[in-house]
C-alpha positions as CSV (number, residue, x, y, z in Angstrom):
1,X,-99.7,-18.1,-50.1
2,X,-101.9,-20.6,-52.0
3,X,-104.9,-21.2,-52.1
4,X,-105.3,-25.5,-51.5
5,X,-109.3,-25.7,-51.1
6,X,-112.9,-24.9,-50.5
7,X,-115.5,-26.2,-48.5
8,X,-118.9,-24.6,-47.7
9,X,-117.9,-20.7,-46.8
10,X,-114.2,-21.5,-45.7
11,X,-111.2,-21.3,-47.8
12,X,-107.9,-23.2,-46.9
13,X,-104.8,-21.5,-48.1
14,X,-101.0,-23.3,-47.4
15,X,-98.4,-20.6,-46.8
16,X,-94.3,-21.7,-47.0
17,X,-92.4,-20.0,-44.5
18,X,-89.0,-18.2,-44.8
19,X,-86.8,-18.2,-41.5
20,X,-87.3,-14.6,-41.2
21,X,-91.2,-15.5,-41.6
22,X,-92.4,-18.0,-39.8
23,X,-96.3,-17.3,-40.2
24,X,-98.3,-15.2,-43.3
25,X,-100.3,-13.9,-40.1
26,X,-100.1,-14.0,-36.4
27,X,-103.7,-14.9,-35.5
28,X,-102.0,-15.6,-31.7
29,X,-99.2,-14.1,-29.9
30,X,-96.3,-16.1,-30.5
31,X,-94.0,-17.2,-27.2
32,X,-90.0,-17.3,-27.5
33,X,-90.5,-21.3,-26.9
34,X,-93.0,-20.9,-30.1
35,X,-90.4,-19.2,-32.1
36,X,-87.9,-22.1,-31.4
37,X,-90.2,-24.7,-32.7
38,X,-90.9,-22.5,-35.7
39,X,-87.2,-22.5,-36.5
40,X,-86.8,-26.1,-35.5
41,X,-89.3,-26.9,-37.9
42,X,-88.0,-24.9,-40.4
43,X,-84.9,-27.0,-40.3
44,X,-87.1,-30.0,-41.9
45,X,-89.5,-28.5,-43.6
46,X,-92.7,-27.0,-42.6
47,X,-96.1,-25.2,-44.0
48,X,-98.8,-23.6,-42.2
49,X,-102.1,-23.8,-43.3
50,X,-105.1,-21.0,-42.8
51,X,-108.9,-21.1,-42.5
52,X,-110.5,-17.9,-43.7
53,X,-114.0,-17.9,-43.7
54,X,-115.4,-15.1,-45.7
55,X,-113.1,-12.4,-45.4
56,X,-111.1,-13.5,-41.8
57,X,-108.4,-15.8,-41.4
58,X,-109.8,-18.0,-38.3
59,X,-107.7,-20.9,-37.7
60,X,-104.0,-22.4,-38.6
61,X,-102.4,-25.3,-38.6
62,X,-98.7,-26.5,-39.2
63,X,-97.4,-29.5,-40.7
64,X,-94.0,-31.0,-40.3
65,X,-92.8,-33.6,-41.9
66,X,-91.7,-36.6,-39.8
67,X,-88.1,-36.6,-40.7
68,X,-87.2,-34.0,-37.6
69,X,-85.1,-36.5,-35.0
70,X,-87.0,-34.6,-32.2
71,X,-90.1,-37.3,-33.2
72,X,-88.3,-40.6,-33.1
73,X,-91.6,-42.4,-33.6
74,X,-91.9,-40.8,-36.8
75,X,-90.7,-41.5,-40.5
76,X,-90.0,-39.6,-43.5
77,X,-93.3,-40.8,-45.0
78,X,-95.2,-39.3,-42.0
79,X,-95.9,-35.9,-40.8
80,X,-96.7,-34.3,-37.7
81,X,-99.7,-31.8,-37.4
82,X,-100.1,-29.3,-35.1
83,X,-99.8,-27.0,-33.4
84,X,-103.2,-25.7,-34.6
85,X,-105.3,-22.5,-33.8
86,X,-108.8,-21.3,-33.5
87,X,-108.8,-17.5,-32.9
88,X,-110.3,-17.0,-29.8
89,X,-113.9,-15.4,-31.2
90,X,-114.7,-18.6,-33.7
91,X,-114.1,-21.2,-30.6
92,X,-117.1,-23.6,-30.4
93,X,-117.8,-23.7,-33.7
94,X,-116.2,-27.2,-34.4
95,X,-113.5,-25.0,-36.9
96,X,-110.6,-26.8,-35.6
97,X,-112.3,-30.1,-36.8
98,X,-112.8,-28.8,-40.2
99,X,-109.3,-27.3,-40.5
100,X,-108.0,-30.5,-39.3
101,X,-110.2,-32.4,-42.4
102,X,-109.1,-30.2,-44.7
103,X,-104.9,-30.1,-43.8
104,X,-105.0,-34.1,-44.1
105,X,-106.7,-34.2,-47.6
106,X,-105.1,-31.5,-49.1
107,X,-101.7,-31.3,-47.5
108,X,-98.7,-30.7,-50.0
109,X,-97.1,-33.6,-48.2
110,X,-97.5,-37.4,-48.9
111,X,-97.7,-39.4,-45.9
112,X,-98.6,-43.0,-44.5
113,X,-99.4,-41.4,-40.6
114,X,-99.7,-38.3,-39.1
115,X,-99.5,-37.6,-36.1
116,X,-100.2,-35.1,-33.4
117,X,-99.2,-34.4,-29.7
118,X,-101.3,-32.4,-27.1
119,X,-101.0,-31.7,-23.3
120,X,-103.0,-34.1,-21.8
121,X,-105.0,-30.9,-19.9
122,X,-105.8,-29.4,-23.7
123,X,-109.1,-31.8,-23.9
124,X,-111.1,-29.4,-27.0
125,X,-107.8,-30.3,-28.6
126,X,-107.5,-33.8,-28.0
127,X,-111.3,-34.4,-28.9
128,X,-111.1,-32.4,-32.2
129,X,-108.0,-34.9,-33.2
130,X,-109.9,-38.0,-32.4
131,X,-112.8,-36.4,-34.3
132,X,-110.9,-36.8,-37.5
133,X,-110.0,-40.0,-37.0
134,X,-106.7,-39.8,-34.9
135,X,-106.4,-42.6,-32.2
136,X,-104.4,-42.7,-28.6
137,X,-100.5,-43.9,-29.9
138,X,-98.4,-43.5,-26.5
139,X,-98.1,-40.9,-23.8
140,X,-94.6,-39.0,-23.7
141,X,-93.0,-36.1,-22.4
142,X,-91.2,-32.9,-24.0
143,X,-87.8,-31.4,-23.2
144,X,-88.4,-28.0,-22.2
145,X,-85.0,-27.0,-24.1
146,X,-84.7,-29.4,-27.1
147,X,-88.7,-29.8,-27.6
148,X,-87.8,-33.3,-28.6
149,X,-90.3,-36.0,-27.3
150,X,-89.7,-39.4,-24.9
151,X,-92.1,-41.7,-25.1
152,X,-92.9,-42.4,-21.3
153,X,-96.1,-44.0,-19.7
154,X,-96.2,-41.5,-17.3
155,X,-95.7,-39.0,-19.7
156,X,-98.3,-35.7,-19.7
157,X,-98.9,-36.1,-23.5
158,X,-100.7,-37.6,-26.0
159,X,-99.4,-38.9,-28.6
160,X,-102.0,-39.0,-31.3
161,X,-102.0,-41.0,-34.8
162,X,-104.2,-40.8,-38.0
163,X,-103.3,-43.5,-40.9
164,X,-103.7,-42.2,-44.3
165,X,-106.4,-44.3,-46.6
C-alpha cells in the first residue's frame, strides 16, 4: 500500500489487490455478491483507496477502470468509482465527500469521466457524489447474477457522471 496524499489530518493511501486479496483491510463485512464484484473487477483492473485519519483507517473507495463490458456506457478512458465506505462510527462527518475529492485528484488512473452508480434508496450516497461534482447520467438496473448494468428509465439506479477538468 501507498501512500497517494494528505489533506488536513487524513491520509489517502491506494492499495493493488491480488485475487487472493481483494482489500488491505476489511473496514465492512464483505457479502458473497461483494466478493464477485471484487473478482469481477479484478479481471480489469482495480485499486482501493483508504482514508486514515490519525491512526484509523475510516473510509474506502474502489476504482475500476471503465473497460469492464458490465458498464457499456463506459470507455477505456473512464473509470467507475465506487463502491465506497465510511465505517459506521465516522458517519456524518462529510468523510465520504473528502475521500471522494481526494480518489478523483490523485487516482493512479487517467480518465476523461468517472462515473458512479447508487441504489436510488442510498440518498447520503447519492448527495456525497453530486457534492463533488457528479451529475444525474441515466437510471439503470443490475443483474443480480452478472452485476452488469442496463440502462432502463424505470431503472432503481443512478447512474452518476463527473468529467475530468
Amino acid at each position: 500500500m501507498k501512500k497517494v496524499s494528505e489533506y488536513k489530518s487524513f491520509v489517502l493511501y491506494e492499495y493493488t489487490p491480488t485475487m487472493t486479496k481483494p482489500f488491505f483491510m476489511d473496514l465492512e463485512k464483505l457479502t458473497i455478491r461483494r466478493r464477485i464484484r471484487m473478482l469481477q473487477a479484478y479481471l480489469f483492473g482495480y485499486r482501493v483507496y483508504y482514508l486514515r485519519e490519525n491512526d484509523e483507517y475510516v473510509a474506502y473507495c474502489l476504482v475500476q477502470s471503465g473497460k469492464d463490458s458490465r458498464y457499456k456506457f463506459a470507455t477505456e478512458n473512464d473509470i467507475m468509482v465506487g463502491p465506497y465506505f465510511v465505517s459506521e462510527k465516522h458517519r456524518g462527518r462529510r468523510l465520504s465527500i473528502i475521500l471522494l475529492e481526494l480518489v478523483l485528484a490523485q487516482t493512479s488512473f487517467k480518465y476523461n469521466y468517472a462515473y458512479d452508480y447508487i441504489h436510488e434508496d442510498n440518498i447520503p450516497s447519492i448527495k456525497a457524489s453530486k457534492a463533488v461534482g457528479f451529475e444525474e447520467y441515466r437510471r439503470a438496473i443490475v443483474n443480480k447474477y452478472t452485476r452488469s448494468l442496463h440502462i432502463r428509465d424505470d431503472g432503481d439506479y443512478y447512474i452518476l457522471k463527473y468529467i475530468n477538468r
